[in-house]
C-alpha positions in Angstrom: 116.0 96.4 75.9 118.2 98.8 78.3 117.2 98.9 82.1 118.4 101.2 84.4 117.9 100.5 88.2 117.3 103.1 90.4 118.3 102.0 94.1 117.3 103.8 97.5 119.5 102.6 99.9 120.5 103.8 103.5 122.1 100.3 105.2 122.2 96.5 104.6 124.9 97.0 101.9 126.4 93.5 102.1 122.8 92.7 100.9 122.8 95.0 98.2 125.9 93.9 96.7 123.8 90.6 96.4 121.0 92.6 95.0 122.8 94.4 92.1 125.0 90.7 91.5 121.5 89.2 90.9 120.0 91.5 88.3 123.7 92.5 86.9 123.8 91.7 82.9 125.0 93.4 79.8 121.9 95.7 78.9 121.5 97.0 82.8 122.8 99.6 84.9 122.6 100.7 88.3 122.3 104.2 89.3 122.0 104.5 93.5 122.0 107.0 96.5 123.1 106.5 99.5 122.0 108.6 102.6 124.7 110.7 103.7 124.2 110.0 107.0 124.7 106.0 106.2 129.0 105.2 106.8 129.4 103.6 103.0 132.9 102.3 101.4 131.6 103.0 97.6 135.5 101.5 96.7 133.6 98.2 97.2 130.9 98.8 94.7 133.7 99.9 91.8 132.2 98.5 88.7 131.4 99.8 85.1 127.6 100.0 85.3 127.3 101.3 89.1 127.0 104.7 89.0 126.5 106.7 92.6 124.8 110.0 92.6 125.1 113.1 95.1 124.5 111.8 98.6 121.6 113.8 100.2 120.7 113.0 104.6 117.3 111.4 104.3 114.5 112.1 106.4 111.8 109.8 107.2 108.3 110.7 105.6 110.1 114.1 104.7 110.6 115.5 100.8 114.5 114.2 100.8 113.5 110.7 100.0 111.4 112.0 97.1 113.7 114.4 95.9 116.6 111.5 96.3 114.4 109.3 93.8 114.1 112.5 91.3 118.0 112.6 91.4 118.2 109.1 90.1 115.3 110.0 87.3 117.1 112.8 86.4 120.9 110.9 86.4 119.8 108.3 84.5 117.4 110.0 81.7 120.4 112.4 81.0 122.2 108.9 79.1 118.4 107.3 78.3 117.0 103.5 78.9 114.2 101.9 77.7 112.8 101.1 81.2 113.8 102.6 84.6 113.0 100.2 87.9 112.4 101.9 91.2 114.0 99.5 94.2 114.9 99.6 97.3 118.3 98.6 98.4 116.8 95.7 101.1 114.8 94.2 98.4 115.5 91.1 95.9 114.0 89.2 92.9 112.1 86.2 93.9 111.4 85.0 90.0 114.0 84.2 87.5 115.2 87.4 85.4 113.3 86.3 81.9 110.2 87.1 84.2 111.0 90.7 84.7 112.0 91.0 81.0 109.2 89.7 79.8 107.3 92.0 81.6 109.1 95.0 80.8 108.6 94.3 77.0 105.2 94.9 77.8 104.0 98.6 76.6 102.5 99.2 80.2 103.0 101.1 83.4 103.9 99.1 86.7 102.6 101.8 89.2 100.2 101.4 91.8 97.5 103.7 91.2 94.4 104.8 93.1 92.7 108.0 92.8 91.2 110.6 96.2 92.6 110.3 99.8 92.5 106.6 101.5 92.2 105.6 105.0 95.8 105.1 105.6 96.8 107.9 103.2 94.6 110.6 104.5 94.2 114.5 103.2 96.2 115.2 106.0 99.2 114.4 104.3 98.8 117.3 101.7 96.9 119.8 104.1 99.2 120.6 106.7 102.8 121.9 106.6 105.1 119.5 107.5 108.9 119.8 108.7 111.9 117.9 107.9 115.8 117.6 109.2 114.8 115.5 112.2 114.2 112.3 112.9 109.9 111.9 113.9 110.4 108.2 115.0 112.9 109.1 117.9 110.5 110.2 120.3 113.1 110.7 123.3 114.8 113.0 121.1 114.3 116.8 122.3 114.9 118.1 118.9 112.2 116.1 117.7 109.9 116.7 120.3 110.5 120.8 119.4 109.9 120.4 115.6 107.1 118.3 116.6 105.4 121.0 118.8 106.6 123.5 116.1 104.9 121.7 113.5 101.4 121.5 115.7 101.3 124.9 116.0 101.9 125.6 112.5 98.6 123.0 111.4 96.6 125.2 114.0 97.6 128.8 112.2 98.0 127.6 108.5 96.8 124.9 106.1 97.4 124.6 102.3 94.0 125.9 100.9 94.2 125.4 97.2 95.5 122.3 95.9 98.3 122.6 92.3 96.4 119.8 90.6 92.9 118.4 89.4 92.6 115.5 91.2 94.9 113.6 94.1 96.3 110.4 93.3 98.3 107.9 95.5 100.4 104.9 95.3 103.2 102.9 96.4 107.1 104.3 95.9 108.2 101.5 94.0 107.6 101.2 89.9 108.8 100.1 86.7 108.1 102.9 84.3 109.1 103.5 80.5 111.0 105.6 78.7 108.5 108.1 78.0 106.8 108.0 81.4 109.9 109.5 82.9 110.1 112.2 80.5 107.0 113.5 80.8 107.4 113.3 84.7 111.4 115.5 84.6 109.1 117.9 82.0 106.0 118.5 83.9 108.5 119.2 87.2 110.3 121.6 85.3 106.8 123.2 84.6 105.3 123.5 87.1 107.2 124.8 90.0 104.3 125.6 92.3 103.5 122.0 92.4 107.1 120.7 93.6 106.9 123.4 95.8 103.7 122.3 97.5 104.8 118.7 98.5 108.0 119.7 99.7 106.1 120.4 102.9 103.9 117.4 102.5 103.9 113.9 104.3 105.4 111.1 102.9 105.3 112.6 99.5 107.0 109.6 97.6 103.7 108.3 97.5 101.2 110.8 96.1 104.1 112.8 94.3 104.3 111.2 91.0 101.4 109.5 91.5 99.1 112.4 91.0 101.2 113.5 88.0 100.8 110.5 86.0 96.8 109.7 87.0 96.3 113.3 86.1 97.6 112.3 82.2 97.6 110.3 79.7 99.1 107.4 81.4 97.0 107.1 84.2 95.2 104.5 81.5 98.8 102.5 81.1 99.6 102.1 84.8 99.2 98.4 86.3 99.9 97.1 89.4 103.9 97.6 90.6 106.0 94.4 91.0 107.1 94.9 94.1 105.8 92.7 97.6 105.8 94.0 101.4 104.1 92.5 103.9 102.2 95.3 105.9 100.6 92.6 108.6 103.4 92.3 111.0 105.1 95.7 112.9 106.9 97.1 112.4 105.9 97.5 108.8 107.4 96.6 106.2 108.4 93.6 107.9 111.8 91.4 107.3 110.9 88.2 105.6 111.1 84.9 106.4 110.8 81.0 105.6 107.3 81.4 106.1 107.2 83.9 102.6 109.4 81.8 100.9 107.0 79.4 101.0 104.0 81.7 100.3 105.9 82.8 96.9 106.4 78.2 95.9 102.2 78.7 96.4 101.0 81.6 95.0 102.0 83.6 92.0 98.6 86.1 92.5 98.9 88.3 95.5 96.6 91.2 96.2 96.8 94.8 97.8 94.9 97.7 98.1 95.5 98.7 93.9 94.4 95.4 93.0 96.3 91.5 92.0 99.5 91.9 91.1 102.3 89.4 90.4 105.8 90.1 92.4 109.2 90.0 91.1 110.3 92.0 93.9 110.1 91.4 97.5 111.5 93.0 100.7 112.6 93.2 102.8 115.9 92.1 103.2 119.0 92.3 105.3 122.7 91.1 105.8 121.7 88.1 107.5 119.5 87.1 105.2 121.7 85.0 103.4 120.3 81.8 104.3 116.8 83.2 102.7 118.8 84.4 99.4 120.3 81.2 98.8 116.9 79.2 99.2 115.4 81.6 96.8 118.0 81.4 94.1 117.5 77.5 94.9 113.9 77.1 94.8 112.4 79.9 93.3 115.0 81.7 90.8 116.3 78.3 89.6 115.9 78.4 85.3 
């Protein structure tokens, strides 16, 4: 079984060197952006089975996060694996490596999948027009504060009245998806133009993006709940982990989010100092 990785990452890269040493073996390969607006030395990542792709700047909540993640699908599908994993570069296996094989031999989906608009993803997302090329978190900004006002006055003139697909589906931006799941998804992209079109002004479209393509088809019946863990409880969310999760992963295999029970191989998030927590999980938890 071939793997190819497919890694988001924008700082922390001491950490992701870790990362990538972790899951490295003979039937993987790593495929990763890095934003453009991140200061990277890729002559420290020079190995056989890294591959970097076309830096683009990423915007939080904005399409160039999605459209970074496409990049990767498309790099990778152009050579073909067996399974493509969706990771972030702060995040790390917390399970020995047999664990995730033995999942991905499994004919299955691991997306998070949950159909209509949610309390914390509302139709807002998809309704209004939405901006990007600034950064929305840096409130003393005045460009932000100008493309913010911009952006109100646009939602008071114009909404997005008909919708490019049957029904709205949402989940996380983390997966572990086959072969022929990524097809489908490049195909029905290069099909339907009027659909990328429509979330490229949408919010935080990572997570309704391919999630509405894939519960809208014949693998909306596959999907299971993702292998990844976050911990939304503590702001700001996702929050760095700790001692305290390392303990909660020795006592509980079963977690539970708004898709359902999963089981993790994943968590995050990580950083460069979190090298004490890496070394007690390869000690306690990876251990063979």
């Amino acid at each position: 079984m071939t793997i190819a990785y497919l890694i988001t990452a924008y700082n922390n890269f001491e950490h992701l060197k870790k990362l990538i040493m972790a899951l490295d073996d003979v039937t993987s390969e790593f495929y990763i952006h890095i934003d453009k607006k991140s200061q990277f030395d890729q002559e420290s990542f020079r190995q056989d089975n890294i591959f970097f792709i076309k830096r683009l700047k990423v915007y939080w909540g904005g399409w160039s996060h999605q459209q970074a993640i496409l990049n990767l699908m498309i790099s990778a599908n152009k050579k073909g694996y067996d399974r493509y994993v969706l990771i972030s570069g702060t995040d790390y296996p917390i399970r020995p490596n047999m664990f995730l094989y033995n999942a991905l031999k499994k004919d299955v989906e691991y997306f998070n999948l949950i159909r209509g608009f949610q309390s914390h993803k509302p139709e807002s997302r998809l309704k209004y027009y939405y901006l990007e090329g600034f950064d929305r978190r840096n409130k003393k900004s005045l460009k932000t504060n100008l493309f913010l006002k911009i952006e109100s006055c646009i939602k008071l003139i114009y909404k997005k009245r008909n919708y490019p697909f049957e029904e709205v589906y949402h989940g996380s931006t983390w997966w572990a998806l086959t072969d022929k799941a990524i097809t489908y998804i490049l195909s029905y992209i290069e099909s339907n133009k009027e659909y990328v079109k429509f979330f490229k002004t949408s919010w935080c479209p990572e997570e309704s993006f391919i999630p509405t393509i894939l519960g809208n088809s014949i693998f909306n019946s596959r999907c299971v709940g993702n292998l990844s863990y976050s911990d939304w409880s503590i702001k700001p969310a996702p929050a760095f982990l700790n001692n305290s999760h390392i303990q909660l992963f020795k006592k509980s295999k079963y977690f539970e989010s708004p898709y359902g029970t999963y089981v993790p191989f994943f968590a995050r998030k990580f950083n460069n100092e979190s090298e004490e927590l890496i070394n007690m999980i390869e000690q306690k938890l990876r251990i063979k």
